[in-house]
C-alpha positions in Angstrom: -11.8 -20.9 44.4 -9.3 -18.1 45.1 -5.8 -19.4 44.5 -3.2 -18.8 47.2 0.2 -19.2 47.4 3.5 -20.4 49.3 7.2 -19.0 48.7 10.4 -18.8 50.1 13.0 -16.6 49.7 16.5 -16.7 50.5 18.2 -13.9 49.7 22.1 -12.1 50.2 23.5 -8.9 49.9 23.3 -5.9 51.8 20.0 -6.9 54.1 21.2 -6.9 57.7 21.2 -3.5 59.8 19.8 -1.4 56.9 15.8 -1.5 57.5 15.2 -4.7 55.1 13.3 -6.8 57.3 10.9 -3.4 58.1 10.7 -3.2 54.9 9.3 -6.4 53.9 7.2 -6.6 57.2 5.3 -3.5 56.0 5.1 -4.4 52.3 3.4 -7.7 53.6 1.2 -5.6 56.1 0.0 -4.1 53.5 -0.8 -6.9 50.7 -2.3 -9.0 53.7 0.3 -11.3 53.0 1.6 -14.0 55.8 4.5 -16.0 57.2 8.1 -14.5 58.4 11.2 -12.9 57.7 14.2 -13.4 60.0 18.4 -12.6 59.2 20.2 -15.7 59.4 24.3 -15.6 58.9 23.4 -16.0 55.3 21.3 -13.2 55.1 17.5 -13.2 54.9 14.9 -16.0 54.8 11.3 -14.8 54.3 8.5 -16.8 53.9 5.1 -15.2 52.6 2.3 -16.7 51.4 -1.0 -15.2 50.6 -3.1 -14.2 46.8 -1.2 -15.2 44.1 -1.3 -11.3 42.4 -0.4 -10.0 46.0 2.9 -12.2 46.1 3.5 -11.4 42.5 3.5 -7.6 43.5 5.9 -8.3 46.9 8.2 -9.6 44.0 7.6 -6.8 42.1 8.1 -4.5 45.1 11.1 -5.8 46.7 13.4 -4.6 44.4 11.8 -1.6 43.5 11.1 0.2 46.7 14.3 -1.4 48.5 15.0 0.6 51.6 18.0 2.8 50.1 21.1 1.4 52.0 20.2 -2.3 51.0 21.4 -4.1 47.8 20.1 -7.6 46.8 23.0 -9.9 45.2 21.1 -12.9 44.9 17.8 -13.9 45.5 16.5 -17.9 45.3 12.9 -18.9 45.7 10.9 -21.7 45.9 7.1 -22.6 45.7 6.2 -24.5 48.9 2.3 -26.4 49.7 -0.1 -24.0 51.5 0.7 -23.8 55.1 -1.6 -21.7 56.6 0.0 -18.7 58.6 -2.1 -16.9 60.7 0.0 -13.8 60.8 2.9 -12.0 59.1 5.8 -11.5 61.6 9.8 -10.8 62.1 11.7 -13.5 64.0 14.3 -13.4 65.8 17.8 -14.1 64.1 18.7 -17.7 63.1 22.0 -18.9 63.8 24.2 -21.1 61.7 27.6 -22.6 61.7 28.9 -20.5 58.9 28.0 -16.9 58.3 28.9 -14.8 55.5 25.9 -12.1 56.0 27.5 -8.9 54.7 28.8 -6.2 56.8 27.9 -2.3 55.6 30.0 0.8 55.7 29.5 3.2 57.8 26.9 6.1 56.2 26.8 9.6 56.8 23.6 11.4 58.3 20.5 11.0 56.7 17.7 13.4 56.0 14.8 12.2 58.3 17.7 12.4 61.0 18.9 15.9 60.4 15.5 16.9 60.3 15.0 15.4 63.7 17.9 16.9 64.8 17.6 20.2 63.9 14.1 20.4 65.4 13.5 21.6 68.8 10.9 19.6 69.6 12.2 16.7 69.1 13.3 14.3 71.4 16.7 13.8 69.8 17.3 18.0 69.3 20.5 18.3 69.0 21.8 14.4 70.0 25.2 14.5 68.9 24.7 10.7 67.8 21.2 10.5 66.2 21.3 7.7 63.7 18.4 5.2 62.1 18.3 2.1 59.8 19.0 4.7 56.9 22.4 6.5 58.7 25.2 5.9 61.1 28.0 3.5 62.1 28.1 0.1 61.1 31.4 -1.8 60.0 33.0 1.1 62.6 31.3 -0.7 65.7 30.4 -4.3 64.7 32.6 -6.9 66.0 30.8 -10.3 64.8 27.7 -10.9 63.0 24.5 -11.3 62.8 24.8 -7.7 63.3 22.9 -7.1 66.3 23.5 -5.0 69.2 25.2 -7.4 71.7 27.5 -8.2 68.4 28.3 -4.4 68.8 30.2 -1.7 70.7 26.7 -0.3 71.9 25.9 -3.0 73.7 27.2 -1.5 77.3 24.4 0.9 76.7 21.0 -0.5 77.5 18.3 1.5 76.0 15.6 4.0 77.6 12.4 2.8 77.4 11.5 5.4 74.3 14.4 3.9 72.5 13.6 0.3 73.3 10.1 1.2 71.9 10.9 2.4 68.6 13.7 -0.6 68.2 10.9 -2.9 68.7 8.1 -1.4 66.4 8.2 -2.8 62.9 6.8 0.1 61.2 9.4 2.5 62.9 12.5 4.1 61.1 14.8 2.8 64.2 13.6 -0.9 64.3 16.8 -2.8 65.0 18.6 0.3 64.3 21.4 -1.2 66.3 23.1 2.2 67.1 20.1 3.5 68.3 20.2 6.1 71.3 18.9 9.3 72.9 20.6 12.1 75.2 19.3 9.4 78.2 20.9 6.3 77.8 23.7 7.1 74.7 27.4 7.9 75.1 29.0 10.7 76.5 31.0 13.3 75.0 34.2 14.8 76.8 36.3 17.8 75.9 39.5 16.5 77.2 43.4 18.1 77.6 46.6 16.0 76.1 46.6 14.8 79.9 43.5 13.4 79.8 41.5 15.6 82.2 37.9 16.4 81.4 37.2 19.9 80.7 33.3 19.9 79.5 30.4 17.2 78.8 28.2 16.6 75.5 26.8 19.7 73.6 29.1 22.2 76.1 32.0 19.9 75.1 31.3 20.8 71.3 31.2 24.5 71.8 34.4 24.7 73.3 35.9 22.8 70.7 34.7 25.0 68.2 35.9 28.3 70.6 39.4 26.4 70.8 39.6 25.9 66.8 38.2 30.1 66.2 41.0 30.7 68.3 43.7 29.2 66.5 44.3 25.8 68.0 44.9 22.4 66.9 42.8 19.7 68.3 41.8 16.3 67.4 38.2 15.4 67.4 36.6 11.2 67.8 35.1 10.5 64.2 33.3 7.8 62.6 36.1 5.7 61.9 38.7 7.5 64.2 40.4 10.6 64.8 40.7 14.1 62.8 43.1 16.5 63.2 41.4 20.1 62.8 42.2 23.5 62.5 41.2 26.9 61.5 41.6 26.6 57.2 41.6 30.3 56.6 44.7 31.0 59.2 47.9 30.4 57.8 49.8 30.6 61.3 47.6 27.4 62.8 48.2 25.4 59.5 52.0 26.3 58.8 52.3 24.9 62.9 50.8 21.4 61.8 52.6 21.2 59.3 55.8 21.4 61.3 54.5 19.2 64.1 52.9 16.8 62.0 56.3 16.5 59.5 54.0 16.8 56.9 55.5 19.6 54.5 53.4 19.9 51.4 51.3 17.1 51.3 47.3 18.9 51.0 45.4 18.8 53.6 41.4 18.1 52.6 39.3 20.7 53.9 35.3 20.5 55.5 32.8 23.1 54.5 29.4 23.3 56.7 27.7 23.4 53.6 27.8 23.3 50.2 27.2 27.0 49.1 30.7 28.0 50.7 32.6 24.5 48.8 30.8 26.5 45.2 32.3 29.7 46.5 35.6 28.4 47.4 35.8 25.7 43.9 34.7 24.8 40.3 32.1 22.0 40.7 30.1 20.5 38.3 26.5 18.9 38.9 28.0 14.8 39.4 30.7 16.3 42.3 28.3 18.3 43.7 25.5 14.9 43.7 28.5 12.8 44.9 29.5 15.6 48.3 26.2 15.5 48.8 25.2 11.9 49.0 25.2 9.6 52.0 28.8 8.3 50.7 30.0 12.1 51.6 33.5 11.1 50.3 36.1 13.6 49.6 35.7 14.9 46.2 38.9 16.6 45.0 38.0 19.8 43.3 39.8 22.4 41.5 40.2 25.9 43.1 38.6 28.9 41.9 42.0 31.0 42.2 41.0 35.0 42.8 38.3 34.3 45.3 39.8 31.7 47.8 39.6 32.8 51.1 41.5 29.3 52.5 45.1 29.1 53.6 47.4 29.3 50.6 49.4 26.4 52.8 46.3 24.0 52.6 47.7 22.8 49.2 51.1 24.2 48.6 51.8 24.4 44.6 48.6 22.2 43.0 45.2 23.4 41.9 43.4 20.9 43.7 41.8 20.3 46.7 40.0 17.9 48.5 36.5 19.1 50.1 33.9 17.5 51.8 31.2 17.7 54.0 29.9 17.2 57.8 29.0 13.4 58.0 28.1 12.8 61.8 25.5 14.9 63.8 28.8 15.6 65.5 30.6 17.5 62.9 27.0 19.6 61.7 26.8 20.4 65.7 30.4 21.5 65.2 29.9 23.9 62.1 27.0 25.4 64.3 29.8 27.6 66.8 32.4 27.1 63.6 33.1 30.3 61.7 35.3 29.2 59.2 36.0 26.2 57.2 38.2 23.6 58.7 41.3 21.2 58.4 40.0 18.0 58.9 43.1 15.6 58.7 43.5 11.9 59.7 44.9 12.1 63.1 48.0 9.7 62.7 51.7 9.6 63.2 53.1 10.1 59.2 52.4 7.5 57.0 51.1 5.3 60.0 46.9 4.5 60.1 44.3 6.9 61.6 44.0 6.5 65.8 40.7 5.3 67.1 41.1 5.5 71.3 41.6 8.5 73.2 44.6 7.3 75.6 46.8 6.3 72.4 45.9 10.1 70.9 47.4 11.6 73.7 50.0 9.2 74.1 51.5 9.5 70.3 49.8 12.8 69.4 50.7 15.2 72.4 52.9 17.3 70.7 51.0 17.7 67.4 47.0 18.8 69.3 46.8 20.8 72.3 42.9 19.3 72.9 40.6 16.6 72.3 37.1 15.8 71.6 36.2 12.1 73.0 33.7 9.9 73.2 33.1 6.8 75.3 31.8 4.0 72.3 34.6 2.2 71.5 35.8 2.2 67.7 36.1 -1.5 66.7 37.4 -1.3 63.1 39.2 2.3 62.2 38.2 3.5 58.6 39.4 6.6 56.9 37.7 8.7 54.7 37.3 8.0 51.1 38.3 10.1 48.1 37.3 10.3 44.7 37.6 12.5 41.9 35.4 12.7 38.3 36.2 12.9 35.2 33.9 14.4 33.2 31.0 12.8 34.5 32.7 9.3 35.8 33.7 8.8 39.3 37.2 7.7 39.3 38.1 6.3 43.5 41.3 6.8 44.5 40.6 5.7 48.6 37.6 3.2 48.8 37.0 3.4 52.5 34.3 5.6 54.9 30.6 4.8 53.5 32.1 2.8 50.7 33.6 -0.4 52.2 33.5 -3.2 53.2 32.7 -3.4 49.7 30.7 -6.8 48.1 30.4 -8.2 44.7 28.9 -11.7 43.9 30.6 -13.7 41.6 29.8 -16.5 39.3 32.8 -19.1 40.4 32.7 -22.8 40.4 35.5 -22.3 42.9 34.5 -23.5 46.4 38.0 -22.7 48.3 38.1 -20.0 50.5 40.2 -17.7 49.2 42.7 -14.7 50.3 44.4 -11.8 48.5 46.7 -10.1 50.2 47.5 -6.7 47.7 50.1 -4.5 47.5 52.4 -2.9 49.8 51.1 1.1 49.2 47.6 1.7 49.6 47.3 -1.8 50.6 43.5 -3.4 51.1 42.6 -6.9 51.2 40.1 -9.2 49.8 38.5 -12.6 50.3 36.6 -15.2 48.4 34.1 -17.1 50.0 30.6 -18.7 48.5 30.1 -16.4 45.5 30.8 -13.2 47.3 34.1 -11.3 47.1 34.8 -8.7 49.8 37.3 -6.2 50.5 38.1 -4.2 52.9 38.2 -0.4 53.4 42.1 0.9 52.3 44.6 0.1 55.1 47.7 2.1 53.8 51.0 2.1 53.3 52.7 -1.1 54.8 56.3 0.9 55.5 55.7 0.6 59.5 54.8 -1.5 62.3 51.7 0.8 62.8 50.3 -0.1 59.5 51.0 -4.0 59.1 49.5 -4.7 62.7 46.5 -2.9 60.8 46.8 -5.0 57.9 46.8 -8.3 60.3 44.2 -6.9 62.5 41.9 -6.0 59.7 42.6 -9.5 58.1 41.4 -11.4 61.7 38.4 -9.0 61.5 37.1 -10.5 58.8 38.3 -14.3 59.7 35.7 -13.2 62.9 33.1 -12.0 60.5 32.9 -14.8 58.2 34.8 -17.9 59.0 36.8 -17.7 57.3 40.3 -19.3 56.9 41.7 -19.4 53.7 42.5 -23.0 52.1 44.9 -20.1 49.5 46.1 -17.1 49.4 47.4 -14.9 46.8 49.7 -11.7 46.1 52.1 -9.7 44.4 55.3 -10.2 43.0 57.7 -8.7 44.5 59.7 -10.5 47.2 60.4 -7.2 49.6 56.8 -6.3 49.9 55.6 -6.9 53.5 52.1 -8.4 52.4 54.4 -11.2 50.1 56.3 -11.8 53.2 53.2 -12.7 55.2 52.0 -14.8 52.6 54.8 -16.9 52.4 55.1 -16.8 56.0 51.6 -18.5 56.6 52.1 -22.9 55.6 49.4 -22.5 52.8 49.4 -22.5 49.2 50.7 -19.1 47.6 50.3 -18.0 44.2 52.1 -14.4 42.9 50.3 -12.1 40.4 52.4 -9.6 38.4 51.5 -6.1 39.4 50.5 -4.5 36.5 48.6 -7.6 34.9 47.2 -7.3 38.9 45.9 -3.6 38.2 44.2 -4.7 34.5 42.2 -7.6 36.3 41.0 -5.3 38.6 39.3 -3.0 36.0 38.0 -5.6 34.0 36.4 -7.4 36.8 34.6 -4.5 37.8 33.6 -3.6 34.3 33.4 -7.5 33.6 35.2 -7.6 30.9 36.3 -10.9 28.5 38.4 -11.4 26.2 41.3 -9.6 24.8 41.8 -5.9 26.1 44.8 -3.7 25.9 45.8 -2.8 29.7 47.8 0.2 29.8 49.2 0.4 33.5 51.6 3.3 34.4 52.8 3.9 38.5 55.9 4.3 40.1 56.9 0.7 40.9 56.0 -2.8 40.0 57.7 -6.0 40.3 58.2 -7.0 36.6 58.6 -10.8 35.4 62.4 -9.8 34.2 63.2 -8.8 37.9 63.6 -4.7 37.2 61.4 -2.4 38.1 58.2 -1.9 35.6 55.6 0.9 35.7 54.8 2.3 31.9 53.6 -0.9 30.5 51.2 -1.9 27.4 49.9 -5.6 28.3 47.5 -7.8 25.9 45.4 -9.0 28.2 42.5 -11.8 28.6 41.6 -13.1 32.1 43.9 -15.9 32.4 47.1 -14.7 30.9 48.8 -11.2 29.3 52.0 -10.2 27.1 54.2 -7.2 27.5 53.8 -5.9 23.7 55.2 -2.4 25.1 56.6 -0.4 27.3 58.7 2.7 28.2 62.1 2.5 27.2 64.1 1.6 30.6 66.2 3.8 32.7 68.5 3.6 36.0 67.5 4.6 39.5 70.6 6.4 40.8 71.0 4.7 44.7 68.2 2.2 44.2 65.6 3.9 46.6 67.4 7.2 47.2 65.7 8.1 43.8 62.5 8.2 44.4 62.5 10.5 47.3 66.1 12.6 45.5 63.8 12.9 42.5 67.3 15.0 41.1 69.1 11.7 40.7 66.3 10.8 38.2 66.8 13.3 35.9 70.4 12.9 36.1 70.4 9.5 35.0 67.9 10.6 32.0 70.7 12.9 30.6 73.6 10.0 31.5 71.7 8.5 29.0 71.5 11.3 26.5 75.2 11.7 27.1 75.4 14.9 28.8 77.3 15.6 31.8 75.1 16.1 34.3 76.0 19.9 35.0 72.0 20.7 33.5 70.7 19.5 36.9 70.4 21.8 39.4 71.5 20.8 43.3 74.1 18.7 42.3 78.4 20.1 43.4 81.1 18.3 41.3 81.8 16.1 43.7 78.5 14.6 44.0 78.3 14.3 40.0 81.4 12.7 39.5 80.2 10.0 42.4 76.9 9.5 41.0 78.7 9.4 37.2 80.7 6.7 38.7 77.8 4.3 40.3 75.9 5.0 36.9 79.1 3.4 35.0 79.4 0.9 37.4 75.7 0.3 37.1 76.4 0.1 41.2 72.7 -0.2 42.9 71.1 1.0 39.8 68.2 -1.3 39.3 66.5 -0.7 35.8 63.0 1.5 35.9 60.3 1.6 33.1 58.2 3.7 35.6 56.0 6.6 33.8 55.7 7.6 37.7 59.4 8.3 37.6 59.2 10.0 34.3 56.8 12.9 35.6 59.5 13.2 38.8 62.1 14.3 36.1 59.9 16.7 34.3 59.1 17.5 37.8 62.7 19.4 38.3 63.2 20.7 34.6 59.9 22.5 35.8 61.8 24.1 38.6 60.2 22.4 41.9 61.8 20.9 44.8 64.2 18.3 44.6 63.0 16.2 47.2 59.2 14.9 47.3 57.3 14.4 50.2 54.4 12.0 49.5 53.9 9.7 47.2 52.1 11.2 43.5 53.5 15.1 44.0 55.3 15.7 41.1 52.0 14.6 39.2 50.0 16.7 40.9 52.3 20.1 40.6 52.4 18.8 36.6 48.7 18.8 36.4 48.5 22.0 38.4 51.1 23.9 35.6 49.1 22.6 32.7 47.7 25.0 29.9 45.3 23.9 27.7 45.9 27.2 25.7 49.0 25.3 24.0 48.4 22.6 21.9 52.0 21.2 21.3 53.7 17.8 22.7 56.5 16.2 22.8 56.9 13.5 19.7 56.9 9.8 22.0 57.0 7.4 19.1 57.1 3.2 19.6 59.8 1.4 18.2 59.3 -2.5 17.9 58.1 -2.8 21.4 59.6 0.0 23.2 58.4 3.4 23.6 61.3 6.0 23.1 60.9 9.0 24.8 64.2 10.1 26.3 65.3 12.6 23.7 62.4 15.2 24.9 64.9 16.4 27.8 67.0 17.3 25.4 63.5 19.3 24.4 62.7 20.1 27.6 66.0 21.5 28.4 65.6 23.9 25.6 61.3 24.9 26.4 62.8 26.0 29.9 59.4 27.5 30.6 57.7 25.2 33.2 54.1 25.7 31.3 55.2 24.6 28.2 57.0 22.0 29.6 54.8 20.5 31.5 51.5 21.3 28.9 53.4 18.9 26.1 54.8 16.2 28.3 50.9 15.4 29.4 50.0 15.8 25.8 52.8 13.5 24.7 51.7 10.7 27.3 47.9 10.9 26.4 49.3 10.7 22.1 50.7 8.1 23.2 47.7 6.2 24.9 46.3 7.1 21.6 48.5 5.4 19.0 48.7 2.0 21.1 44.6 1.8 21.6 44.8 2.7 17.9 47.1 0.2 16.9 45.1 -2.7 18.9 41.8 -1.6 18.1 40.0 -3.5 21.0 38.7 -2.5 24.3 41.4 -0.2 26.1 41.6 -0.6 30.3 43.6 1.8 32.1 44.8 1.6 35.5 47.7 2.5 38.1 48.7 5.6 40.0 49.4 7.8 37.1 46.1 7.9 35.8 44.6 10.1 38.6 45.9 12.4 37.1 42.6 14.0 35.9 44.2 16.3 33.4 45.6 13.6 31.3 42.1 11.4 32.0 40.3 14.2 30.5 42.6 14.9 27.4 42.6 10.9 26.7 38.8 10.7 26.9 38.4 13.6 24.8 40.7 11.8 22.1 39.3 8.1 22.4 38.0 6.3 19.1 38.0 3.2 20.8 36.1 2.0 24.1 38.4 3.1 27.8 37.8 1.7 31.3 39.2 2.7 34.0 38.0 2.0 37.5 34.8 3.5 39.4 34.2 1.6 42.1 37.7 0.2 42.6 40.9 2.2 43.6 42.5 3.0 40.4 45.9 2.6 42.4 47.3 0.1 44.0 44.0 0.0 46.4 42.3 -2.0 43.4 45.4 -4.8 43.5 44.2 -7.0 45.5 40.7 -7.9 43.6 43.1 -8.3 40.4 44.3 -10.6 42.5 41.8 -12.5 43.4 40.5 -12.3 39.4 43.2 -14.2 38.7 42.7 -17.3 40.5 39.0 -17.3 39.8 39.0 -16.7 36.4 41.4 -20.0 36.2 38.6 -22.2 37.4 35.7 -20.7 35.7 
C-alpha cells in the first residue's frame, strides 16, 4: 500500500503580501499534493497531505525556492491522521484576537516589473505605479493587518476587471499583490503649483517635472515614503538657492543617478556597493568621489570626499530619468531637522518658500519612511539609517519572557522597538526628537504599531538621561520603567545582532551619553556580558565651555583643551579678549561646564586646529571633513597611551599646534584613535564590539580592521549610532530573564 501523509505547518516571518501563499499553492500543484494554505494574524497555516517523498520534497522546497521577499523565522509542524482532501487550495484569511503577522518594508522595482514597464506592448507601458508580490509599497500604505487591500490605502480603488483577474489567479505574479493597479483603475498623478492648482495629469505631469528641474527649478516630488526635494545636481546656482531656503548650509545632499554607469563615472565603487545600489533594498550607499572627473555641483558636499548615491526605486523616478538630463538632488522634503512630509496640502503649506512645484499623487501615505543609508567597509555593510526597503525590521528571539515589551531609544536618530511572542521589531528611523514635528512622529509611529500588533506594553524601557524627550515619555506613561546606560545600550545592540555571549570588550565612542556618574560620557572601554558591564577605560575628561553652546561653537572645545594644557587661549582662532577672559572665567568657575569624555567632541577640536569653520551645522561634520583630509601616504600618529583606567591624550594639541598642517594633523589623530582601539583589544584579548557615531567614520573602520589580531563586530544590520539604541535596549531586559 502506498503510504500517504498528513501535516501542518504553522509558520512566522515575512509570509504575508510577499507571494508565499502562491508559492506554496504552486509547489503543491505540482507534487499533487492536497489541503490549504491561508494567512492568519500569526502568519501562515498550511495543511498538505499527499505521498510521503512528495511532502518530504515541499519541506525540502520551502525553504529553498522561497519567493525572494519572504523570510521564514519559525516554522512548527505536526503529523495529523489522513484526512482525505480532494483538492489543494488558498483560503481566505483567518482572523484571530491577537496578530502579530509581520509587516514588510517597502521594496524598490523589481525586474519582471521594469521589464513590463519598459515594454510597449504591455498593458502596464509606462504605469507610473506598476508593482507585484515581488516590488512596491507595503509598510508605506498598510494601516492594520492581515495585510489585505481593505487594511490598505488602495482600497478606495476598486480594481478593473484585468487587475481583479490576475489578483485572483494563484499562479500569477500579482495574486494578492495588494497594490496592484493599471492606468484604468490606479491613482492619478498631478503636477501641481505651491497653490495647489493642477497644471498636468499622469505621464504629461512627469514630463513637466523633469522640463521644470532641466530648467533650474526646485520642486518636490510624492515618493515611497514621502516627499523629495530635487534639483538639477550639476548646477551650482539651483543647489546654492536650496541651500539658503532650506537653512541647510553644508550638510550633503545625496544624489540619484538613472543608472549605474554614470554613479561608476562620477565614484570609486567596489563590487559589494555596487551589488548593494543595485538590489531591491536600493539604499543610499555613500561613496567616495572620483575628484578630476566629477561633473556634480562642488556644493553637493561642501569639504568631504563622500557622497551619498543611489538609484531610481519607483516606476516613478525611472519615468522621471526618462526626460532627465542630468543627475539629481533628491533630498527629504522636510522643515530642518523635522521628519519627511507625506501629504500634498502640508508641502505647500510648510514648504512654499523652499519648491516652486510639485509632483502629487492621490494614495494616501500611511506611515512616512525615509531613505536608508549605508556604507561598507571593505566588504561589510556597515547601516547608518535602517529605514526604506529595510524596516520594519524582525528578528525572533529565544525569550522565556512573555511580557509585552517597549523600548523607547535615544533622543538623535531615534527608532523604536517592541517585544512581543518571540519576535522583536523595530521600526524604520524616526529622527531627531529636538521638535514637536518629530516627537508627534515618534508617538504616531509608536500607535502604528500598538494598531498592528496589539500591542500595549506591560514595560517599557530607555536611556538614561533625564532630558531626553523619549525618557520623558516613558516616565510619563503609569507603567514600569527601567533605564539602560547609553553606551552599555549601543554594545547590546551589536552583540544581539551578532549574538554574542559572554565577555566582550565594547568600545563605544559618540558625542553624548548619559554616564552612571552624571557627566557626559562618549570615549568609553566597557567589559561587557549581557546582563552587566564595567567602565575599565575611558578618555581622560574635559569641560564643555556653555554646556550646549559647545557642541554647535565647536571653538569653545578646543579652548577648554588648552585651559587644560595651561595656555591662554590666544591659539584659538575667533575668539577677542573679551570673550577669552569671560570664557577663562566660567572655566575657573567651572560655571555650566559639565564634564565630557566624548571622542565625538575630540575630532570637533582637531576639527579647528585643521582650519574649518567654527560652527558645525549637522550633527558628525567635523568627522567627516577629518576623514575627507586623511592621507594614508603618512604613517605617523599621535602617542594616546592608557594610564590606570584613563586614556591620556590631551598633550597632542600641544602636537597639533606645532604640525599646523591640516593633513598631517588630521592623518595621525585617526591613526592615534585606531592605535588606541588596538592596545585595549590587545590588552583584553577577547571578542572586540564596536559601536556609536564615531565609528562611521570609514577611514578609521578600515585602518582598525586592517590592524585587528583579535575578532571586531560592529553592526550590519543595525544602525551603528544611536538608531541601534533601542534593541540594546530591549537586550537588556531579555537577556535578564533568559
Amino acid at each position: 500500500m502506498i503510504s500517504k501523509v498528513r501535516f501542518k505547518y504553522r509558520i512566522e516571518g515575512i509570509v504575508q503580501g510577499v507571494g508565499f501563499r502562491p508559492f506554496v499553492y504552486s509547489l503543491c500543484m505540482k507534487h499533487e499534493l492536497k489541503g490549504y494554505v491561508l494567512n492568519n494574524s500569526l502568519g501562515v497555516e498550511i495543511e498538505i497531505e499527499g505521498l510521503k517523498d512528495n511532502v518530504e520534497i515541499f519541506n525540502d522546497l520551502l525553504y529553498v525556492e522561497l519567493p525572494p521577499l519572504a523570510r521564514i523565522d519559525f516554522l512548527e509542524k505536526e503529523e495529523l491522521p489522513f484526512f482525505g482532501y480532494s483538492i489543494f487550495e488558498i483560503r481566505k484569511s483567518d482572523s484571530q484576537n491577537s496578530k502579530y503577522s509581520l509587516i514588510s518594508p517597502d521594496m524598490s522595482l523589481c525586474h519582471d516589473c521594469l521589464s513590463e514597464f519598459n515594454d510597449i506592448t504591455n498593458r502596464r507601458y509606462h504605469y507610473f505605479f506598476i508593482n507585484c508580490t515581488n516590488c512596491g509599497p507595503r509598510y508605506s500604505i498598510v494601516k492594520t493587518v492581515p495585510y489585505d487591500r481593505p487594511n490598505t490605502s488602495m482600497s478606495p480603488f476598486v480594481m478593473c476587471e484585468a487587475c481583479q483577474s490576475e489578483y485572483d489567479n494563484p499562479l500569477n505574479r500579482r495574486y494578492h499583490a495588494q497594490p496592484i493597479s493599471c492606468a484604468k483603475c490606479g491613482p492619478t498623478l498631478m503636477l501641481k503649483s505651491m497653490d495647489g492648482q493642477v497644471i498636468a495629469t499622469n505621464e504629461d505631469a512627469i514630463a513637466r517635472l523633469a522640463a521644470l528641474i532641466n530648467a533650474g527649478c526646485i520642486v518636490a516630488m510624492k515618493g515611497m515614503g514621502g516627499f523629495h526635494l530635487m534639483c538639477d545636481a550639476q548646477n551650482d546656482n539651483v543647489i546654492c538657492l536650496l541651500r539658503t531656503r532650506k537653512n541647510r548650509p553644508t550638510k550633503p545632499f545625496a544624489v540619484m543617478f538613472g543608472n549605474i554607469e554614470n554613479i561608476e563615472n562620477e565614484c570609486h565603487i567596489s563590487v559589494v556597493e555596487k551589488e548593494s545600489l543595485t538590489s531591491l533594498l536600493r539604499p543610499i550607499v555613500l561613496l567616495k568621489r572620483k575628484e578630476k572627473k566629477s561633473k556634480l555641483s562642488a556644493h553637493i558636499a561642501p569639504h568631504i570626499d563622500r557622497i551619498g548615491v543611489f538609484l531610481p526605486y519607483t516606476p516613478l523616478h525611472v519615468m522621471l530619468f526618462k526626460y532627465l538630463k542630468n543627475p539629481i538632488v533628491a533630498t527629504s522634503a522636510n522643515q530642518s531637522g523635522e521628519p519627511i512630509i507625506t501629504d500634498g496640502k502640508h508641502l505647500s503649506e510648510r514648504l512654499n518658500h523652499i519648491c516652486d512645484f510639485y509632483l502629487d499623487y492621490n494614495r494616501e501615505i500611511i506611515n512616512s519612511s525615509d531613505d536608508s543609508v549605508v556604507q561598507f567597509i571593505d566588504t561589510k555593510m556597515l547601516m547608518m539609517r535602517s529605514s526604506r526597503g529595510i524596516a520594519p525590521q524582525s528578528f525572533r528571539v529565544k525569550s522565556n519572557d512573555t511580557r509585552k515589551i517597549l523600548a523607547v531609544g535615544a533622543h538623535q536618530k531615534n527608532a523604536i522597538a517592541i517585544y512581543l511572542y518571540n519576535q522583536v521589531i523595530l521600526s524604520p528611523y524616526i529622527g531627531d526628537l529636538d521638535n514637536l514635528a518629530s516627537f508627534e512622529l515618534f508617538e504616531k509611529t509608536l500607535d502604528m504599531f500598538k494598531k498592528f500588533y496589539d500591542f500595549e506594553p506591560d514595560i517599557i524601557v530607555g536611556d538614561l538621561h533625564p532630558s531626553y524627550a523619549s525618557t520623558k515619555w516613558a516616565k510619563a506613561q503609569n507603567k514600569p520603567f527601567i533605564q539602560v546606560q547609553h553606551h552599555y545600550a549601543h554594545i547590546l545592540s551589536v552583540m544581539f545582532e551578532h549574538k554574542l555571549q559572554g565577555e566582550v570588550l565594547g568600545i563605544a565612542w559618540d558625542g553624548t551619553g548619559y554616564g552612571d556618574d552624571g557627566t557626559i560620557w562618549g570615549g568609553e572601554f566597557l567589559l561587557c556580558n549581557e546582563t552587566s558591564y564595567e567602565r575599565v577605560a575611558y578618555f581622560e575628561p574635559f569641560f564643555l565651555l556653555g554646556g550646549e553652546a559647545s557642541i554647535k561653537d565647536i571653538k569653545r572645545i578646543l579652548l577648554s583643551l588648552l585651559f587644560d594644557l595651561g595656555k591662554s587661549g590666544c591659539e584659538v582662532e575667533g575668539f577677542d579678549a573679551k570673550q577669552l577672559k569671560l570664557l577663562k572665567q566660567v572655566y575657573d568657575k567651572k560655571i555650566n561646564t559639565p564634564q565630557c569624555s566624548s571622542v565625538g567632541r575630540l575630532f570637533d577640536a582637531v576639527a579647528m586646529l585643521c582650519g574649518v569653520s567654527e560652527h558645525v551645522s549637522y550633527d558628525g561634520e567635523s568627522g567627516l571633513i577629518i576623514e575627507g583630509l586623511y592621507d594614508a601616504s603618512i604613517s605617523g600618529a599621535y602617542d594616546i597611551f592608557l594610564e590606570g583606567n584613563i586614556i591620556r591624550y590631551k598633550h597632542i594639541f600641544l602636537e597639533m599646534l606645532h604640525d599646523k598642517e591640516p593633513h598631517l594633523i588630521a592623518t595621525k589623530f585617526i591613526n592615534s584613535l585606531a592605535n588606541i582601539v588596538i592596545l585595549m583589544s590587545n590588552k583584553y584579548g577577547i571578542d572586540t564590539v564596536l559601536a556609536g557615531g564615531v565609528f562611521q567614520n570609514r577611514t578609521l573602520m578600515e585602518i582598525i580592521m586592517q590592524k585587528a589580531s583579535q575578532s571586531f563586530y560592529f553592526p550590519s544590520q543595525l544602525a551603528i549610532n544611536d538608531g541601534g539604541i533601542c534593541m540594546g535596549q530591549l537586550h537588556a531586559i531579555l537577556s535578564k530573564e533568559d
